[in-house]
LOKE-930037 format. One line per field, with one value per residue (C-alpha): residue in one letter; x, y, z. Coordinates in steps of 0.02 Angstrom, whole numbers. Each point is the difference from the previous one (the first is absolute). Example, Ala and Ser with C-alpha at 12.3 -4.5 7.8 and 13.67 -1.06 7.14 Angstrom:
! LOKE-930037
resn	A|S
xx	615|69
yy	-225|172
zz	390|-33
This chain:
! LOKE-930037
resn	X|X|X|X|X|X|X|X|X|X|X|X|X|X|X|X|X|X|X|X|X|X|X|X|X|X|X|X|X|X|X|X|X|X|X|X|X|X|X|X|X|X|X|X|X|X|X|X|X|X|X|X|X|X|X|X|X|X|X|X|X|X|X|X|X|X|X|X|X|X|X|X|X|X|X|X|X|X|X|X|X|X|X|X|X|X|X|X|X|X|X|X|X|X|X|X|X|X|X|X|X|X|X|X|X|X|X|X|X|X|X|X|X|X|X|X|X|X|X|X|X|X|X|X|X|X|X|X|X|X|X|X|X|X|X|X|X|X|X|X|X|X|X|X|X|X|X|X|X|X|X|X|X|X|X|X|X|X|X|X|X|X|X|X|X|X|X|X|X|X|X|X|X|X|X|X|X|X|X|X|X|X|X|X|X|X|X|X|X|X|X|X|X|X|X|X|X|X|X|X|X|X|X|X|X|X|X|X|X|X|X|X|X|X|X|X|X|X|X|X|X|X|X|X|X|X|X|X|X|X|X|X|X|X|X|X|X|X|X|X|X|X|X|X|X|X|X|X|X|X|X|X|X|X|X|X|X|X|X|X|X|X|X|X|X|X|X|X|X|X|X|X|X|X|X|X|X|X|X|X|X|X|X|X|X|X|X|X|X|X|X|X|X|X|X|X|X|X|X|X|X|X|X|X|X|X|X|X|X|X|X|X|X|X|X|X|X|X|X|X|X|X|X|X|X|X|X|X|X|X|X|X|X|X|X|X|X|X|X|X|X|X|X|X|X|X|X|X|X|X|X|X|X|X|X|X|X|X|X|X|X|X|X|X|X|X|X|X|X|X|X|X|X|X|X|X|X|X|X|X|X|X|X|X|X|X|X|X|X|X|X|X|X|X|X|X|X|X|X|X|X|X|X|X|X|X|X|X|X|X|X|X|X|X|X|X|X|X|X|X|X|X|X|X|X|X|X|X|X|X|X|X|X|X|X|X|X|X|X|X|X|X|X|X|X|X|X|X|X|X|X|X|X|X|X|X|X|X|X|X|X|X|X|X|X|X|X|X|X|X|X|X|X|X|X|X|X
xx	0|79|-58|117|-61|-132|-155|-78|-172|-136|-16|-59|-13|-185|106|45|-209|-47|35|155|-48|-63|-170|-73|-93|76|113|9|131|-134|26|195|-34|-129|-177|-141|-12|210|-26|-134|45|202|-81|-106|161|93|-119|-29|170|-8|-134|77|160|-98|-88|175|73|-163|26|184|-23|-144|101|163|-105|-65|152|66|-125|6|191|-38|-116|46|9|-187|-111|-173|42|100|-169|-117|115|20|-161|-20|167|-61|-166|76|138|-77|-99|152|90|-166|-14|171|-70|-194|-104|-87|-157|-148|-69|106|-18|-172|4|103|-94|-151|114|66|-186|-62|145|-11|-183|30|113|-82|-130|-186|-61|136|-30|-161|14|131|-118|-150|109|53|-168|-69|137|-38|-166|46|70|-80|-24|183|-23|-64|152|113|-58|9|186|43|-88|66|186|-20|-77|135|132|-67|-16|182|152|132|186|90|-92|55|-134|-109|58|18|-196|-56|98|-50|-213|45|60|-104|-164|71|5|-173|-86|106|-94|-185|-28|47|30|132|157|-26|-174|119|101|-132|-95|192|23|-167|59|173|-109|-100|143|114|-143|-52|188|75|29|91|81|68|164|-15|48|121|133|93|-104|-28|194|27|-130|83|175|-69|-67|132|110|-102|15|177|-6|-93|126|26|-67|-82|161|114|-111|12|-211|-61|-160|-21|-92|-14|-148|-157|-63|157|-22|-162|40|157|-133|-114|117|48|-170|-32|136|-46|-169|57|-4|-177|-40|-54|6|158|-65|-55|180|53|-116|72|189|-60|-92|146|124|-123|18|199|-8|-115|122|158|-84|-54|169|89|-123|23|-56|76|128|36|147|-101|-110|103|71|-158|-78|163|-34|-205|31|130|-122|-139|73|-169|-48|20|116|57|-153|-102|125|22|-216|4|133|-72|-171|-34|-67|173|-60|-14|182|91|-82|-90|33|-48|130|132|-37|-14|179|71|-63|105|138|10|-29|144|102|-64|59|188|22|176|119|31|-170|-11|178|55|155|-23|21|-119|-126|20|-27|-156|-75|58|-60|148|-16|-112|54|56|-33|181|30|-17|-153|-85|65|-53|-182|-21|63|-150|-119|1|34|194|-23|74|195|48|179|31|175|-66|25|-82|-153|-3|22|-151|-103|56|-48|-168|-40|33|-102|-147|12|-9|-138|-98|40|-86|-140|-12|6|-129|-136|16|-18|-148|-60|15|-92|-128|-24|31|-151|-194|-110|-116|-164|-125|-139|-168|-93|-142|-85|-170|-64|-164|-36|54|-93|-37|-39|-87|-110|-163|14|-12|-169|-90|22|-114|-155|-109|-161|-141|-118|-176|-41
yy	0|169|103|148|23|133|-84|43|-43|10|142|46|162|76|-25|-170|-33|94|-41|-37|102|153|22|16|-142|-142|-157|-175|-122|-89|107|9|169|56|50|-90|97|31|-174|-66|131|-76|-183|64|82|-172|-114|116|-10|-195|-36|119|-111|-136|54|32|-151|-91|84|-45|-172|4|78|-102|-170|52|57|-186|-84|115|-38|-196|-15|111|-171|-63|174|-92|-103|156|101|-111|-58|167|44|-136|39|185|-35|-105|97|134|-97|-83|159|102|-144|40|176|-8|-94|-177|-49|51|-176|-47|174|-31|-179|76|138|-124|-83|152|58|-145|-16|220|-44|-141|110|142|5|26|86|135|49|27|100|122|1|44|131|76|-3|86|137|33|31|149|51|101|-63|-94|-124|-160|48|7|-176|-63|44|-69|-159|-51|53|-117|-167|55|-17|-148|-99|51|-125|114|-64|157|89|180|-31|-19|185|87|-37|55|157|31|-33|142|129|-39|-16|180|74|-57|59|186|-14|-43|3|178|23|76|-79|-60|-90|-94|-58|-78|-88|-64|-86|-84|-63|-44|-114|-69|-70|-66|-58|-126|-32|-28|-171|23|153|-23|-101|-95|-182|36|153|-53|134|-150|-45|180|-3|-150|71|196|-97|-120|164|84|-132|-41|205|-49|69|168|133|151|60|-52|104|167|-27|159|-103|-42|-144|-2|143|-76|143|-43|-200|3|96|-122|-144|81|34|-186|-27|102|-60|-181|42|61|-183|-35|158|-55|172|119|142|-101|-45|168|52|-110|36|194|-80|-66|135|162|-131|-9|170|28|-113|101|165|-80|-71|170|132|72|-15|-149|31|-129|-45|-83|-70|-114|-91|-16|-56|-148|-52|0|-131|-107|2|-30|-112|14|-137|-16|172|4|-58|142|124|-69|0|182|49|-92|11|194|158|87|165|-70|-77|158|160|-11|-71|-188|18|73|-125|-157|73|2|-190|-52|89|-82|-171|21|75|-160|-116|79|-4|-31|54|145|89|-81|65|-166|-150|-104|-133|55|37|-184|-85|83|-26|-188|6|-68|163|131|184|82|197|84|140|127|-59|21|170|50|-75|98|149|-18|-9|-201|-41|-42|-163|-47|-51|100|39|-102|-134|-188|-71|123|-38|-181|29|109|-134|-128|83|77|-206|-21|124|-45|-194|65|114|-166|-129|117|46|-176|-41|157|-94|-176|75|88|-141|-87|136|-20|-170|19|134|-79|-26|133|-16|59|133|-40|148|92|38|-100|-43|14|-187|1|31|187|30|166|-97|42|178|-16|11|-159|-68|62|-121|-7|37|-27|132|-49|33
zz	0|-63|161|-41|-164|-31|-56|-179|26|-161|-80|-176|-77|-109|-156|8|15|-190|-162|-60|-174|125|-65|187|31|103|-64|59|25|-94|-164|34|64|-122|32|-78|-141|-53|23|-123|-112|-1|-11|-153|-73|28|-80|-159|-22|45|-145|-125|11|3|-166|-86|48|-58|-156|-34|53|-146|-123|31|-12|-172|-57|64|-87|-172|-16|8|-138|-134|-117|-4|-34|0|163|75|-28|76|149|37|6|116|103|14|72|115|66|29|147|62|16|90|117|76|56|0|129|23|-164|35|21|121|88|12|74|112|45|24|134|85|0|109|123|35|16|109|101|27|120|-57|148|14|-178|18|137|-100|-148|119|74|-164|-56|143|-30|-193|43|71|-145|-157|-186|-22|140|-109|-102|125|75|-153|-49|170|-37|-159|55|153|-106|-121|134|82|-171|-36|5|49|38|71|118|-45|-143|131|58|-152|-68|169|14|-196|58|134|-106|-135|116|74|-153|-61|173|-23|-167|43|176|-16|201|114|5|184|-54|-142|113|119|-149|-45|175|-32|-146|54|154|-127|-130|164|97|-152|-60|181|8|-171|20|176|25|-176|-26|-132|106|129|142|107|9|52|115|107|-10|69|129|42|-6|116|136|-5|32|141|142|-73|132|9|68|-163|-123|112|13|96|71|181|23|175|13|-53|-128|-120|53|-68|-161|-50|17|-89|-142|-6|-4|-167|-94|49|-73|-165|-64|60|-132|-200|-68|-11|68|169|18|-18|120|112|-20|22|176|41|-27|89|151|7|-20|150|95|-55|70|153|51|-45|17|-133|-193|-107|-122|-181|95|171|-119|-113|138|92|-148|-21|184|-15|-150|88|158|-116|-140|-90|-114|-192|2|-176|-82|77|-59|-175|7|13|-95|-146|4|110|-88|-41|56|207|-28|-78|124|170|168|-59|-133|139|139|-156|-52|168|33|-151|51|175|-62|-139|144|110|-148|7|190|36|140|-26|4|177|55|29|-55|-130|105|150|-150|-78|181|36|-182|24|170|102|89|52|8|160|28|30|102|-123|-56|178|-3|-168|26|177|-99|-131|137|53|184|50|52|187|8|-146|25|140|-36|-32|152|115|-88|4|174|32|-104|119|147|-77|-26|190|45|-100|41|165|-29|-86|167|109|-107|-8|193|12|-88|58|188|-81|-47|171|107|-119|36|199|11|65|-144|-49|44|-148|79|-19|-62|94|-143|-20|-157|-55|-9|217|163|17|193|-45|-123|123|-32|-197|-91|-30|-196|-129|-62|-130|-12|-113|-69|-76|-176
């Protein structure tokens, strides 16, 4: 343990949050930096320049195959022109099939089978219950409703009938729906911009609630992999205090207790959520409560640097379930404008931040040896506080904890004789109760007092003095 070094703590500056290209919105380690839409607009760039080499090279494999077959039967005219007819026809195919997709007949058997297994999949009940809520909504809405469920419908059976093999397809055609579903509302529902956005968060629960089983964690990426080692890395990380990150939160007064568990709480929760903007909601839960706990520990308001490292320690306390796969959900799948502005695309970047930083934990972010590191990740050890840590926490506001500063030996000693002293303490509060016990036993029986109080089923002495009972009497007709 490097005790005399000063400790660096986690700290990350507005900057390193935005775009990398420094258009103002914020990036993700996600998009290599990028916001969602540098992003998609580089991965359109890419793959235009992917399928125009793809053309050319089509094309000079096409030309150099005639030219091939031209210079090998210049002898026979008749059977050169008729072969070559043939030959033509058929390399063209041959050559298209190395760049173009699956036939249609098979793409269609296909989709048949993909149909029945997404239908199979996804729950009957829950999509009726988006439907019925998205129905509900556009009914609220003027002339362009029916149009607006009906785009939605046909991009979701188009989606759920699709055989895709790379699941950034999946992305791409439901980034495309949004923008081109918020273009067509800017055009006819002819609203303020705030309404736009409220009938495109409808929209955005309506495609993920009915494509959730296929658009979360997908069969063919490797989410689920990453999802095991995040949490495997998380508990080997399990010894790493509060202390080590330079945490301002207190956990010993109540108030900032019950905020920490509340926070763990919320970010746990985020994978019970189906659409992207519930799990949002959540991580932005989850981060107001750390920063409730920072002020309360402090007293004073929370800066970006107390919340990073509160945020590292509330997922290594919480080491929420399915980590990676909720991120990649919203990153893929989210409205772009709630990712690049706002406080859910601030607190959303700040969550991928900590678990990349999480993910490259070594020694040296923790001030400590290589070696003392690698024992307590293996687990042969467990970490010990140092001297200068007790005196740096009491100096942020923890309590100094008894001993500190006192040589080795002196405290074993006072341990020793503070066991005495409470063995002692437990013989006689042991004696105490077993004589207790015994005068207990020694004392006369008590006799149970029969009550004075008659009922009114008993002899009454002072009955003579009551009126006599009522009696009937009969009355002629």
């Amino acid at each position: 343990m490097n005790s005399g070094v000063e400790r660096r703590g986690i700290s990350i500056q507005q900057s390193d949050l935005m775009c990398k290209r420094g258009c103002g919105f914020y990036g993700n380690t996600v998009w290599q930096g990028l916001c969602s839409k540098c992003w998609h607009e580089e991965n359109h760039c890419a793959k235009d320049k992917q399928i125009e080499d793809d053309r050319a090279l089509a094309e000079r494999l096409q030309r150099e195959e005639e030219a091939v077959y031209a210079s090998s039967h210049q002898g026979a005219q008749t059977q050169t022109t008729s072969t070559s007819s043939k030959t033509v026809t058929h390399s063209v195919p041959m050559v298209k099939r190395l760049f173009t997709s699956a036939p249609k007949t098979p793409a269609r058997r296909d989709a048949a089978g993909s149909r029945s297994s997404s239908v199979s999949k996804q729950p009957s009940v829950e999509c009726d219950h988006v439907t019925q809520h998205f129905v509900d909504f556009l009914k609220t809405l003027p002339k362009p409703a029916y149009d607006i469920f009906k785009r939605c419908h046909a991009f979701t059976e188009n989606i759920a009938h699709k055989k895709v093999l790379v699941c950034e397809d999946f992305s791409e055609s439901v980034q495309d729906f949004y923008q081109n579903m918020s273009e067509y509302l800017r055009t006819n529902l002819k609203g303020s911009s705030d309404q736009t956005e409220t009938v495109m968060g409808e929209v955005e629960r309506y495609v993920t609630g009915r494509l959730y089983e296929q658009l979360f964690c997908p069969e063919h990426t490797d989410d689920k992999k990453k999802d095991l080692a995040i949490q495997k890395r998380i508990g080997a990380l399990h010894w790493v205090s509060i202390e080590m990150l330079c945490v301002p939160v207190d956990e010993k007064l109540p108030k900032v207790s019950d905020s920490v568990e509340r926070a763990i709480t919320d970010l746990m929760d985020m994978d019970s959520k189906r659409v992207p903007k519930e799990k949002l909601a959540c991580v932005t839960r989850c981060s107001k409560h750390i920063l409730t706990a920072v002020q309360g520990s402090q007293k004073a308001a929370a800066s970006a640097d107390d919340f990073l490292p509160a945020l590292v320690y509330i997922i290594l306390k919480a080491n929420p379930p399915r980590l990676h796969s909720n991120i990649q959900y919203v990153t893929r799948f989210c409205m772009p404008s709630r990712l690049m502005s706002g406080e859910d695309g601030y607190y959303f970047t700040n969550l991928c931040c900590a678990v990349a930083f999480i993910e490259k934990l070594d020694a040296q972010a923790l001030n400590l040896s290589c070696e003392d590191f690698e024992r307590y990740m293996t687990g042969v050890a467990s970490p010990q506080r140092p001297l200068g840590l007790r005196a740096s926490s009491s100096q942020n506001g923890f309590r100094e904890e008894p001993g500190a500063g006192v040589p080795s030996g002196l405290r074993r000693e006072r341990r020793e004789e503070e066991r005495r002293e409470l063995e002692t303490d437990l013989i006689q509060w042991k004696d105490g109760q077993v004589l207790s016990a015994l005068g207990v036993l020694e004392e006369p029986p008590v006799r149970p007092q029969i009550s004075s109080i008659f009922t009114i089923d008993s002899d009454n002495v002072e009955s003579d003095s009551l009126p006599p009972p009522l009696q009937p009497q009969k009355f002629a007709d």
